[in-house]
C-alpha positions as CSV (number, residue, x, y, z in Angstrom):
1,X,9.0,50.0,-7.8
2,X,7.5,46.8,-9.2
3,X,8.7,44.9,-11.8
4,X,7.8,42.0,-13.5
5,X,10.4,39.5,-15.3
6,X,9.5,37.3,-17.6
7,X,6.4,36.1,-15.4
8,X,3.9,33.3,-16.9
9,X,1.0,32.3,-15.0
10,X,-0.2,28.1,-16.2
11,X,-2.8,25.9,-14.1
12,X,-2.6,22.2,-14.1
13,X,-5.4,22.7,-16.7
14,X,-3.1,23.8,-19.0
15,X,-4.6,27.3,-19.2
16,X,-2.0,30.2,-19.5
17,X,-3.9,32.9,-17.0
18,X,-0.2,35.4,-17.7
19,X,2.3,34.8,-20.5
20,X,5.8,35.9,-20.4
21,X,4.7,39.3,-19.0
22,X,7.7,41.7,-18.7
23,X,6.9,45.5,-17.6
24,X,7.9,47.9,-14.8
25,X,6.0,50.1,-12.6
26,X,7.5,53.5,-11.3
27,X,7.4,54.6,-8.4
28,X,4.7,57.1,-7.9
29,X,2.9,56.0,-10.9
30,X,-0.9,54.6,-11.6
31,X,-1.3,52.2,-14.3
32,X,-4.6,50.7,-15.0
33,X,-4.4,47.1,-16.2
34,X,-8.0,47.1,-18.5
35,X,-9.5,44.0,-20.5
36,X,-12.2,41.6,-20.9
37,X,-13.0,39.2,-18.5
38,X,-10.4,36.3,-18.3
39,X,-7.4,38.5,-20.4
40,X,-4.9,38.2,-17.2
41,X,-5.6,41.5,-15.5
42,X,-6.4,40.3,-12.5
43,X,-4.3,37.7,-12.3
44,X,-1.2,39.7,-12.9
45,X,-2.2,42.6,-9.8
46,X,-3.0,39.1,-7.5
47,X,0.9,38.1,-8.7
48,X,2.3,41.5,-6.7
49,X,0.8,40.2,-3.1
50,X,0.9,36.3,-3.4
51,X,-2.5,35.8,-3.5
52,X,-1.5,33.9,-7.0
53,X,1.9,32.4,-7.0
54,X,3.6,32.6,-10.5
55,X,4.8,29.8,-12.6
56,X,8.1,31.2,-13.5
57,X,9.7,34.6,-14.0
58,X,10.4,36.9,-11.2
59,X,8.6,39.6,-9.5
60,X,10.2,42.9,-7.5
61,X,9.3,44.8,-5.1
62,X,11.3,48.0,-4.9
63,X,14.5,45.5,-6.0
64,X,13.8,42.2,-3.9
65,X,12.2,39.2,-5.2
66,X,8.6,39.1,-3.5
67,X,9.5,34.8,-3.9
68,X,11.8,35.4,-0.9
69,X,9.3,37.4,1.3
70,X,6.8,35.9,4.3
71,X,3.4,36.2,2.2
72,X,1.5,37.3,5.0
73,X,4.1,39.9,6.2
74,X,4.2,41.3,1.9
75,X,0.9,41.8,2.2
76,X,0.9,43.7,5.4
77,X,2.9,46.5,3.3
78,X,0.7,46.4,-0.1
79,X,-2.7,47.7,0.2
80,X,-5.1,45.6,-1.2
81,X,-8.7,47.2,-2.4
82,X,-11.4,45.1,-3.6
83,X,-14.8,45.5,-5.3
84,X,-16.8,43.8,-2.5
85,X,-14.7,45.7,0.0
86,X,-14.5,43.4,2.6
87,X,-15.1,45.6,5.6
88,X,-15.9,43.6,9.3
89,X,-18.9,44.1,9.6
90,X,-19.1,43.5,13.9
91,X,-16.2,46.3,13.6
92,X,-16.7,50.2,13.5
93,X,-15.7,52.2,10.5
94,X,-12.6,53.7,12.5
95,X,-11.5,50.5,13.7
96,X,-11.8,48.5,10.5
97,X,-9.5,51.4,8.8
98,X,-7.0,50.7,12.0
99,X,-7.0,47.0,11.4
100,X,-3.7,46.9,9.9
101,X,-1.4,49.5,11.9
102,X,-2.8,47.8,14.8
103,X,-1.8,44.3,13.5
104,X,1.8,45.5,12.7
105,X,1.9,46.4,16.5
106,X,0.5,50.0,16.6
107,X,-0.7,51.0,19.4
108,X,-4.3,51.2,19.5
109,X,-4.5,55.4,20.3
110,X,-1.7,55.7,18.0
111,X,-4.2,53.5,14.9
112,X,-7.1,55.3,15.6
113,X,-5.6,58.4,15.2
114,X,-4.1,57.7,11.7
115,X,-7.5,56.1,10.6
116,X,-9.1,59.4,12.1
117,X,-6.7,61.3,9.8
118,X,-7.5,59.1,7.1
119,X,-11.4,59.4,7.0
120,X,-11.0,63.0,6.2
121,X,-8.6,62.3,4.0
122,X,-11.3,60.6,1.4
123,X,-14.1,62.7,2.7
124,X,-15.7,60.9,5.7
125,X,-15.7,63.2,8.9
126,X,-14.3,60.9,11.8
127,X,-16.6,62.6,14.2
128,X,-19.9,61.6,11.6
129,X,-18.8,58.3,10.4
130,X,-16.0,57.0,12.6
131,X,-18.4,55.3,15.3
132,X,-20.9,53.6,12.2
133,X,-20.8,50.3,11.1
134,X,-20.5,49.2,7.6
135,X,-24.2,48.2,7.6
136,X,-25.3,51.9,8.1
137,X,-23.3,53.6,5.1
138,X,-23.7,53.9,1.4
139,X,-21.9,51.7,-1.4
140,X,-20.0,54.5,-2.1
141,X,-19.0,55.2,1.4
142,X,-18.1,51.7,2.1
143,X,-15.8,51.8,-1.2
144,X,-14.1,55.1,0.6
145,X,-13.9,53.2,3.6
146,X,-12.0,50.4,1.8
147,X,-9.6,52.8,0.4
148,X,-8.5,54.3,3.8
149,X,-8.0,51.2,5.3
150,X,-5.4,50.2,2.7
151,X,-3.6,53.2,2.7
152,X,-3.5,52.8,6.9
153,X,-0.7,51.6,7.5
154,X,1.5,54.2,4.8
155,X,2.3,50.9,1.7
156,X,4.6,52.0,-0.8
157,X,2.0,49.9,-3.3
158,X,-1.7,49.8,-3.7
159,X,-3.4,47.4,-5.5
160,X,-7.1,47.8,-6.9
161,X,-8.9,45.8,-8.1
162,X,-12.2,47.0,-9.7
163,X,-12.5,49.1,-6.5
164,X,-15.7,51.0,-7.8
165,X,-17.5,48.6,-10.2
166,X,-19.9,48.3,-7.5
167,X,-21.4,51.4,-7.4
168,X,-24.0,53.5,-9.9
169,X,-22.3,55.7,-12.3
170,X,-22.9,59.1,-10.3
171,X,-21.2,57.8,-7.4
172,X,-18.9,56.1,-9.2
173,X,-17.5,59.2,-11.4
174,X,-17.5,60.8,-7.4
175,X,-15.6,58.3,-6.4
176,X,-13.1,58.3,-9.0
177,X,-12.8,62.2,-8.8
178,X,-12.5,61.6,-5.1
179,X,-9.1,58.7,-5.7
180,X,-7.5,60.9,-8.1
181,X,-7.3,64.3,-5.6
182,X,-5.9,61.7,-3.4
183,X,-3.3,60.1,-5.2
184,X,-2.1,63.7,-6.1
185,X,-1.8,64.2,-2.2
186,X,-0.2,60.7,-1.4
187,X,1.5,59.5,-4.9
188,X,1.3,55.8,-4.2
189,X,3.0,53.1,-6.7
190,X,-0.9,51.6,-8.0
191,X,-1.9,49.1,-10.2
192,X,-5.9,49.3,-10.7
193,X,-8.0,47.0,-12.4
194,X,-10.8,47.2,-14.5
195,X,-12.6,46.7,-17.5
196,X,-14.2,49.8,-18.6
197,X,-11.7,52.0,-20.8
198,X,-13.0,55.2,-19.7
199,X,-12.2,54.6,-16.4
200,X,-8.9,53.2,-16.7
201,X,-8.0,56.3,-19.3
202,X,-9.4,58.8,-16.5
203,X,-7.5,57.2,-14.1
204,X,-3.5,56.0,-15.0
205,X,-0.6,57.6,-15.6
206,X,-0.3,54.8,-18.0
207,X,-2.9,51.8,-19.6
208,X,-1.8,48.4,-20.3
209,X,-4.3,46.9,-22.3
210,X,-4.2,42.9,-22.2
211,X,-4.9,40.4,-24.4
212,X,-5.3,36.9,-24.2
213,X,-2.9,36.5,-21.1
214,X,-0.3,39.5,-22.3
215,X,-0.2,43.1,-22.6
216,X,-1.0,44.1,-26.0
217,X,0.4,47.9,-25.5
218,X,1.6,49.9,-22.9
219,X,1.6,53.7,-22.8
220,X,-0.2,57.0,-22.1
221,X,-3.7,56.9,-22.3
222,X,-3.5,60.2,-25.4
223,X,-1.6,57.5,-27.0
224,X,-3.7,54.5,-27.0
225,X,-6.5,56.3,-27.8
226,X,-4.4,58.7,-30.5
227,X,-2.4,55.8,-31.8
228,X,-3.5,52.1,-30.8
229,X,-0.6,49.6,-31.5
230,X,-2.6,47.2,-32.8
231,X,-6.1,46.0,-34.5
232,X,-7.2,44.6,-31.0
233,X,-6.4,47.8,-29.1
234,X,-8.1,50.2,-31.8
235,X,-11.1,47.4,-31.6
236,X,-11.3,47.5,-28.1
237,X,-11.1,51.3,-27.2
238,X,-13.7,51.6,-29.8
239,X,-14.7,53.6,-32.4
240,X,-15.1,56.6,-30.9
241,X,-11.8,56.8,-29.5
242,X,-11.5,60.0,-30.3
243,X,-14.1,61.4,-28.8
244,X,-12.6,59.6,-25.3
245,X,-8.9,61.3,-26.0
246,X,-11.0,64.4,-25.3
247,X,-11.0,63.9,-21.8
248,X,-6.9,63.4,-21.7
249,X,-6.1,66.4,-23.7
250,X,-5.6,69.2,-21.8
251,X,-6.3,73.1,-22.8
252,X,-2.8,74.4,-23.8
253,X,-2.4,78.4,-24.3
254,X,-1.3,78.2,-28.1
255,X,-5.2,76.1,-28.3
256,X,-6.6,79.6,-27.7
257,X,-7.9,83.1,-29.7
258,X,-7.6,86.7,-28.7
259,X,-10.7,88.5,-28.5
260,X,-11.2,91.8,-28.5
261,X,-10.5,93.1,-24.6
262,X,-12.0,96.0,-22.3
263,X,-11.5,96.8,-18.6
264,X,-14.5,97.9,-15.9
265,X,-13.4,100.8,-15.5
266,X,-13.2,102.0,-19.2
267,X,-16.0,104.3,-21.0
268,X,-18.1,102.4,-23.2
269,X,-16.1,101.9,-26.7
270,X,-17.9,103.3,-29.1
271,X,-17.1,100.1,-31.0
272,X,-15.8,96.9,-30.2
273,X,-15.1,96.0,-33.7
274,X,-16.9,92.3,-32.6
275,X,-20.4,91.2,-31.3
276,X,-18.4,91.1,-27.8
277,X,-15.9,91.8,-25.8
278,X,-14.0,89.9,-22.5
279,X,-14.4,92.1,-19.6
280,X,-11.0,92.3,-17.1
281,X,-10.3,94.1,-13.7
282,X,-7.1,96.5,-13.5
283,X,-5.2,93.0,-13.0
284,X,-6.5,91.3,-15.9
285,X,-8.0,89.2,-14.2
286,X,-11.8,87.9,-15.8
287,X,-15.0,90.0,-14.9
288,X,-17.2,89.1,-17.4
289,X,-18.3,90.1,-21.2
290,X,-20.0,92.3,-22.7
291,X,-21.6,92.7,-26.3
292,X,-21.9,95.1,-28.9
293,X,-25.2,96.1,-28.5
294,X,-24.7,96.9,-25.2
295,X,-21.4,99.2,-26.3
296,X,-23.9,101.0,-28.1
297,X,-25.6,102.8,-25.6
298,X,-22.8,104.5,-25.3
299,X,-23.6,106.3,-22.0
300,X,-21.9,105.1,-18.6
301,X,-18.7,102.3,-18.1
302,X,-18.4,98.5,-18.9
303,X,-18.7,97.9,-15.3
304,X,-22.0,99.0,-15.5
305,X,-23.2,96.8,-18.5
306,X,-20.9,93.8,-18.4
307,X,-22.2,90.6,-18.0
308,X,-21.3,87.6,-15.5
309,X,-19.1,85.0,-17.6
310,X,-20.5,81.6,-16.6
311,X,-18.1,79.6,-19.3
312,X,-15.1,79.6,-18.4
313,X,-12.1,76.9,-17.1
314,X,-8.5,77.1,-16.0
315,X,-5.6,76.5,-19.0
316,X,-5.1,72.5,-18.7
317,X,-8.4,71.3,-18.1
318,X,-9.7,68.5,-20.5
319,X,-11.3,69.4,-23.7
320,X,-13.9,66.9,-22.2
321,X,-14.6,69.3,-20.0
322,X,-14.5,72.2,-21.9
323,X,-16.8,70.5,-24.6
324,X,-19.3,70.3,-21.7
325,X,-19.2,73.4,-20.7
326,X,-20.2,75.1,-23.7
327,X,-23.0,72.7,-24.0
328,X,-24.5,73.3,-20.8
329,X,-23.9,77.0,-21.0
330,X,-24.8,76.8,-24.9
331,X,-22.0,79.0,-25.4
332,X,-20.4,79.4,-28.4
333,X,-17.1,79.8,-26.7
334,X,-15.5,79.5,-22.9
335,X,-12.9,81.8,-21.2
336,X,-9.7,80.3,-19.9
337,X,-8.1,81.5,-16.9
338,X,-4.1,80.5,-15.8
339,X,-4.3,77.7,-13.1
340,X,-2.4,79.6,-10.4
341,X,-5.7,80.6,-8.7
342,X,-5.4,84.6,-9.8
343,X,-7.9,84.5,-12.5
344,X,-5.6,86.3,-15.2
345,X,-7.4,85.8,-18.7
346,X,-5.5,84.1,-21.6
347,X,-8.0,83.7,-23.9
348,X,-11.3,82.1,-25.2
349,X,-11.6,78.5,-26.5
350,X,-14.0,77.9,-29.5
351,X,-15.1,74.8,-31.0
352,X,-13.2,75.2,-33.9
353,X,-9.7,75.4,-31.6
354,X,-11.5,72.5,-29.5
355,X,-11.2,70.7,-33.1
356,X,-7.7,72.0,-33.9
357,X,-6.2,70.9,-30.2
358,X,-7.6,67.8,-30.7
359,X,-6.5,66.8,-34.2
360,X,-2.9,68.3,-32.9
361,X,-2.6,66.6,-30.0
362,X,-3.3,63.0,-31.7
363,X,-0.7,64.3,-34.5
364,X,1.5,64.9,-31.7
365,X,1.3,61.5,-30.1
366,X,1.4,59.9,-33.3
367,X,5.0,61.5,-34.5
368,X,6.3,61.6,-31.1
369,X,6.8,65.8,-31.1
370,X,5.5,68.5,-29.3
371,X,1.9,69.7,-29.8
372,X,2.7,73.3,-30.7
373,X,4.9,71.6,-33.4
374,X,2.3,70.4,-35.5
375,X,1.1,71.6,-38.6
376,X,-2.7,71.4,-39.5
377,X,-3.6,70.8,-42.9
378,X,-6.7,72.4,-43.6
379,X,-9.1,72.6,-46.8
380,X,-8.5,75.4,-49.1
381,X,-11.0,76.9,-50.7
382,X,-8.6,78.4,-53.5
């Protein structure tokens, strides 16, 4: 959808902002452009829209030269999200989010309506919010404001830059949450700009990390965190890379144990041959747990001494999360369900798989195989 050709970026200065930058973006796909301040970042997004004309090198849009295109009409079909937001402030929050259908000749009904539709699309009930002005919301509010009005008039490309730098963390990790259900739903082409590594691995399909001016490695955030190219990218994602790849690698099956298993309906075991037991209905799907001193009574069913399971998560959610969960739980394991909404148990995940999936999942990335094809070593005590 966007590609850049050879693109380098000089003021009369002499300062090289962009040098010889060559990458492609595909359509659908989020790639976060992170770095320090002055690297090229933004620079390179302000390139895609001709806010910044390039020195040389070519830019496409979905195979035609932007260099070709009316500015003002190019930018009518990106959408553009900013830090500050830039909402009118004399305009109400439904009609700045139909400011630019209704400059490309919408009629007004017709603009309203898709800004209505838009407002619930990042949360903001049209019927609460539609007839405020920007003075009466929140930062955060404002920021989802912003992001309707650039997806208003349907662009193909969306370009952000530091779109929620603005705001505290809470709202901020809200927010994010909030733009990544979204781009699931609408799969826009987006570059996003920032400077904080967590939130452009959180975020992008794919991280380009800049330099002075160029792009220092591109590629899945598990492998720039698992396998930076460089000195400067292992300096810059930090130390504790690791402990960021966490929230990237997913919970696979082969990540988890089989405990021991009993159903509601069953007599109490006489013994569960561990300190506790997963707890299923007739469809296998998770109840709760129940533990070995419990079993012992040995008088009544499991559905009568089982336990609510409060740790648990569906198979793909990040070890992040999963990490978190045991901590706030202080559990010494979680129970993962299949994704498909019907609850079926597949297993537990302790912290010593949490360990395992992690250390695979860098090994993985690092010799470009599948994660199930790695091989652990592990200290023997023979």
């Amino acid at each position: 959808m966007i590609r850049f050709e050879h693109v380098t970026k000089q003021y009369a200065d002499g300062t090289t902002a962009v040098d010889d930058l060559s990458f492609e973006v595909a359509e659908g796909e989020l790639i976060t452009l992170v770095g320090p301040s002055g690297c090229g970042k933004t620079t390179t997004m302000k390139m895609v829209n001709r806010l910044i004309e390039p020195t040389s090198g070519r830019i496409l849009l979905d195979g035609d030269d932007i260099a070709g295109v009316d500015p003002v009409e190019l930018r009518r079909r990106i959408g553009y999200v900013i830090q500050q937001v830039g909402l009118f402030p004399h305009r109400t929050v439904l009609d700045n989010t139909a400011t630019v259908p209704h400059l490309l000749g919408v009629k007004r009904a017709k603009a309203r309506a898709r800004a209505a539709e838009l407002l619930d699309l990042v949360g903001l009930d049209p019927s609460v919010y539609g007839d405020r002005y920007p003075d009466q919301l929140s930062g955060g509010q404002r920021q989802r404001v912003g992001v309707a009005r650039a997806l208003a008039a349907d662009p193909p490309v969306l370009l952000m830059d530091e779109p929620f730098g603005a705001v505290d963390p809470v709202v901020r990790e809200r927010l994010q949450s909030e733009f990544l259900r979204l781009q699931q739903s609408v799969r826009k082409t987006v570059l996003f700009v920032t400077h904080d590594i967590e939130e452009a691995v959180r975020l992008g399909d794919r991280i380009a990390v800049y330099g002075a001016g160029r792009i220092e490695q591109l590629d899945t955030p598990s492998a720039v965190l698992g396998a930076p190219a460089n000195e400067y990218v292992a300096d810059f994602v930090g130390a504790d890379r690791g402990l960021k790849r966490l929230s990237v690698t997913p919970i696979e099956e082969g990540d988890l144990e089989q405990p021991p298993v009993v159903h509601l309906d069953d007599p109490l075991p006489r013994d569960l041959g561990a300190r506790w037991a997963v707890v299923l209905d007739r469809d296998d799907n998770l109840h709760g747990w129940i533990s070995a001193e419990h079993a012992r009574v040995r008088t009544g069913t499991v559905r009568e001494h089982a336990r609510r399971m409060e740790a648990w998560l569906p198979v793909g959610a990040p070890l992040k999360q999963a990490f978190a969960t045991m901590l706030q739980h202080d559990a010494g394991w979680i129970a993962v369900i299949d994704d498909a909404g019907e609850g079926r148990f597949l297993g537990v995940l302790t912290p010593s798989r949490l360990h395992e999936a992690l250390r695979r999942s860098t090994a993985a990335d690092a010799r470009d195989i599948a994660r199930a094809d790695v091989r652990l070593e592990t200290v023997s005590n023979h």
